[in-house]
Every structure is written in C-alpha cells, then in structure tokens.
Residue, then its C-alpha position, 0 to 999 in steps of 0.5 A: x500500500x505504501x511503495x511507489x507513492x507521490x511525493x504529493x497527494x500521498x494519503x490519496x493515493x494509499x486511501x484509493x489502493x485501500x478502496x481497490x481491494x477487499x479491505x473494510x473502510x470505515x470513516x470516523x465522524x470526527x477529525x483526526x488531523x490538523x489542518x495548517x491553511x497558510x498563503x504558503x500552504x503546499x496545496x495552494x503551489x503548482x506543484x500540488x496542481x500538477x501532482x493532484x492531475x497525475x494521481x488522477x489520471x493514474x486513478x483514471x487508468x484502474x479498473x473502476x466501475x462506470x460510475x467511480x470512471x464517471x465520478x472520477x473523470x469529472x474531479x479531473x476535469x473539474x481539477x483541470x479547470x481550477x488549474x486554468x483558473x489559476x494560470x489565468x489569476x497568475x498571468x500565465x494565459x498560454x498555460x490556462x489555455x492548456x488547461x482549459x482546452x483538456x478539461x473541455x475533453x469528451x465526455x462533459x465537453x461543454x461544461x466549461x465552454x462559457x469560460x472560453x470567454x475568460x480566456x479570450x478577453x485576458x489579453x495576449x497569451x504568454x509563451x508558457 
C-alpha cells in the first residue's frame, strides 16, 4: 500500500489502493488531523496542481466501475479547470489555455465552454 507513492497527494493515493481491494473502510465522524491553511500552504503551489492531475489520471487508468470512471473523470476535469483558473489569476494565459482546452475533453465537453470567454478577453497569451 505504501511503495511507489507521490511525493504529493500521498494519503490519496494509499486511501484509493485501500478502496481497490477487499479491505473494510470505515470513516470516523470526527477529525483526526490538523489542518495548517497558510498563503504558503503546499496545496495552494503548482506543484500540488500538477501532482493532484497525475494521481488522477493514474486513478483514471484502474479498473473502476462506470460510475467511480464517471465520478472520477469529472474531479479531473473539474481539477483541470481550477488549474486554468489559476494560470489565468497568475498571468500565465498560454498555460490556462492548456488547461482549459483538456478539461473541455469528451465526455462533459461543454461544461466549461462559457469560460472560453475568460480566456479570450485576458489579453495576449504568454509563451508558457
């Protein structure tokens, strides 16, 4: 359960490897963490962006039932368009292009299609 994983988005992976197999998972209605929120914080970086898109995508590529595979693909497309949102914020409109163009991928091809609109008005697209 532990070998091979993300520096990054770790416990997901382990939660997602313990819900792939016959093991009985039982949540706890009370919190048994801390979060520390900072303007710092590592989920707040692009490389928490970045690694959150690959554990999805290897997730994507499980043995899933059609339902999980549905769920699955619009988190990731759901996180494809945050990354936009967040190179667009930045400046970085050649990447938020990028981004946005994928989460636009079938199935759920017009969910984001209005925010196009964003994109286009940003102003010159920079050479990331």
């Amino acid at each position: 359960m532990f070998d091979a994983l993300p520096d990054l988005c770790e416990w997901t992976c382990v939660a997602f490897r313990l819900a792939a197999t016959s093991c009985s998972i039982r949540f706890v209605d009370r919190p048994t963490y801390v979060v520390h929120d900072s303007p710092g914080s590592l989920s707040k970086s692009d490389a928490f962006v970045e690694a959150s898109l690959r554990v999805l995508d290897a997730m994507r590529s499980a043995p899933l039932p059609a339902a999980d595979r549905r769920r699955l693909a619009h988190k990731y497309r759901a996180t494809l368009h945050d990354a936009a949102e967040r190179c667009r914020r930045a400046g970085r409109i050649g990447q938020a292009w990028s981004y946005h163009l994928r989460s636009m991928q079938p199935p759920g091809t017009l969910r984001y299609a209005a925010y196009t609109r964003k994109l286009l008005w940003s102003g010159n697209v920079d050479a990331a």
